[in-house]
N, C-alpha and C positions, 0 to 999 in steps of 0.2 A: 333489595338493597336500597332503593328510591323510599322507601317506606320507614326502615333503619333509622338510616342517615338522619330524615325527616323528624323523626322520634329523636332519636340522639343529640339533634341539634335544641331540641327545646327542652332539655335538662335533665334528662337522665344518664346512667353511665354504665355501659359496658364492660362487664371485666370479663377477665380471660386468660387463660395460661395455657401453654402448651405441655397437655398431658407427660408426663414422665421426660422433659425437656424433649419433643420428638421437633427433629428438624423438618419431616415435611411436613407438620402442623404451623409450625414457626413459620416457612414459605409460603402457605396458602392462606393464611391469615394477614403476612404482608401485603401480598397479592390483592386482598380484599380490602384491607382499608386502605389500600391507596388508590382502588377505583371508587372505593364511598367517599374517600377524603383527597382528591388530590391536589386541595392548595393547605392541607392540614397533615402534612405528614406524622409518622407514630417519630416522637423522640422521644431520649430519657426524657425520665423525672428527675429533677434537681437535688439530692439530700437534703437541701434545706428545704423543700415546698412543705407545707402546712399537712399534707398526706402523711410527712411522716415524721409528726410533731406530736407533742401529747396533747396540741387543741383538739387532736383529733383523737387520737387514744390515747397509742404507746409512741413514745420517744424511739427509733428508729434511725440510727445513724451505723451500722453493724448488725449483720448478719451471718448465717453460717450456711453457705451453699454445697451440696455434694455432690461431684462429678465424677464420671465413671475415670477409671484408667485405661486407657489403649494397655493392651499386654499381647503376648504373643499367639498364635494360633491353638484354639486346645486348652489356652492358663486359665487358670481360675480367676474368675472376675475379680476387680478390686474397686476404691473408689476410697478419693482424698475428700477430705471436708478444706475449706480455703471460707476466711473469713473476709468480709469487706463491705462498703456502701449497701444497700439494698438495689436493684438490676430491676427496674420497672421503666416501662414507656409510657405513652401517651397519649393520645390526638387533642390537644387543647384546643376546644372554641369557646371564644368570645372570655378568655383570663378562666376557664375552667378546663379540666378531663371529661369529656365525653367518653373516652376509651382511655381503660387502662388495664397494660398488658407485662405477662410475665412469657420470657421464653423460657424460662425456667419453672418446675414443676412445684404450687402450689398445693393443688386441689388432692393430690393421690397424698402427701403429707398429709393435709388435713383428717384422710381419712387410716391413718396410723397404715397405710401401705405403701412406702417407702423400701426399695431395692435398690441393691445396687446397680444395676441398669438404670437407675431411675437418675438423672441431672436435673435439682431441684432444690430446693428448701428443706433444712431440716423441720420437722412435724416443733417447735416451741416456734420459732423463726415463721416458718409460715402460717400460725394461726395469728400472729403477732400483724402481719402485712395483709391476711386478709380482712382482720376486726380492722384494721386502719382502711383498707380500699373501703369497705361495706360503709364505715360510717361516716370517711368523706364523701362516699357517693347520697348517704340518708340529706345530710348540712348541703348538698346543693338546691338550687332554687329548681324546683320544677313545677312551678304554677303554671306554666305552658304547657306542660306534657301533654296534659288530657285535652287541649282546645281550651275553647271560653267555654264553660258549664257556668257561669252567672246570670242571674236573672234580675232584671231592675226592678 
C-alpha cells in the first residue's frame, strides 16, 4: 500500500471499476483507499472536469447506465437502462486524479459481456469514459514517476 500510494502520488493514475457493479468490491476498494489516502478522500468527478471534455476525447456530459431490477423470488431477471451525468470518483492530489474510480461496471462492457446481473455502463457509453480516463491519465505529468533517471 506504502509503495502505491508512493507511486500514485508522483503522477500516475489508478483506474478501477467494480466488476459487474459488485458491492463488495465497491466496500473493499473504499476501504483501501481511504487507508492509502486518508486526508484524500474518493469523491465524485465534477461533469465539468476536463475528464470529461473533448480536451480530452469525447464530450461526456450523459450516459446510459444499466441496473438490475429487484423482482420477485424465482422471476426472471430484468433490468432498466436510466440515462444521466457520468458516476466516477476520484482521490485528487495536488489539482489532479491519482485514482479514478467507477462503482459501476466498465471493464465487462468493454469486453461485449454485459448481463443483466451486470449494473454498469452500457458497452458505446463505456468505451467512451474509458478512452477518456486512459487518455487523461496519458496528458498527466508524470516525470516523477520513475525517480530522477537524469544525468548532468
Amino acid at each position: 500500500r506504502d509503495a502505491l500510494r508512493d507511486y500514485l502520488s508522483r503522477g500516475p493514475v489508478l483506474f478501477a471499476d467494480a466488476c459487474c457493479g459488485s458491492t463488495r468490491f465497491d466496500r473493499s476498494f473504499r476501504d483501501l483507499m481511504g487507508q492509502m489516502f486518508p486526508d484524500h478522500p474518493l469523491q465524485p468527478i465534477p461533469v465539468d472536469h476536463e475528464l470529461f471534455s473533448d480536451v480530452t476525447a469525447h464530450r461526456i456530459d450523459r450516459v446510459r447506465l444499466r441496473k438490475m431490477v429487484a423482482g420477485a423470488a424465482n422471476a426472471a431477471m430484468k433490468s432498466r437502462t436510466e440515462v444521466g451525468p457520468p458516476v466516477l470518483e476520484g482521490v485528487e492530489i495536488d489539482g489532479r486524479y491519482a485514482v479514478i474510480y467507477s462503482r459501476y461496471d466498465i471493464s465487462c462492457a468493454l469486453e461485449n459481456q454485459a448481463s443483466l446481473a451486470c449494473d454498469g455502463y452500457v458497452e458505446e457509453d463505456a468505451m467512451k469514459v474509458a478512452m477518456n480516463i486512459v487518455l487523461y491519465s496519458m496528458l498527466q505529468d508524470i516525470s516523477g514517476a520513475w525517480g530522477d533517471n537524469t544525468t548532468d
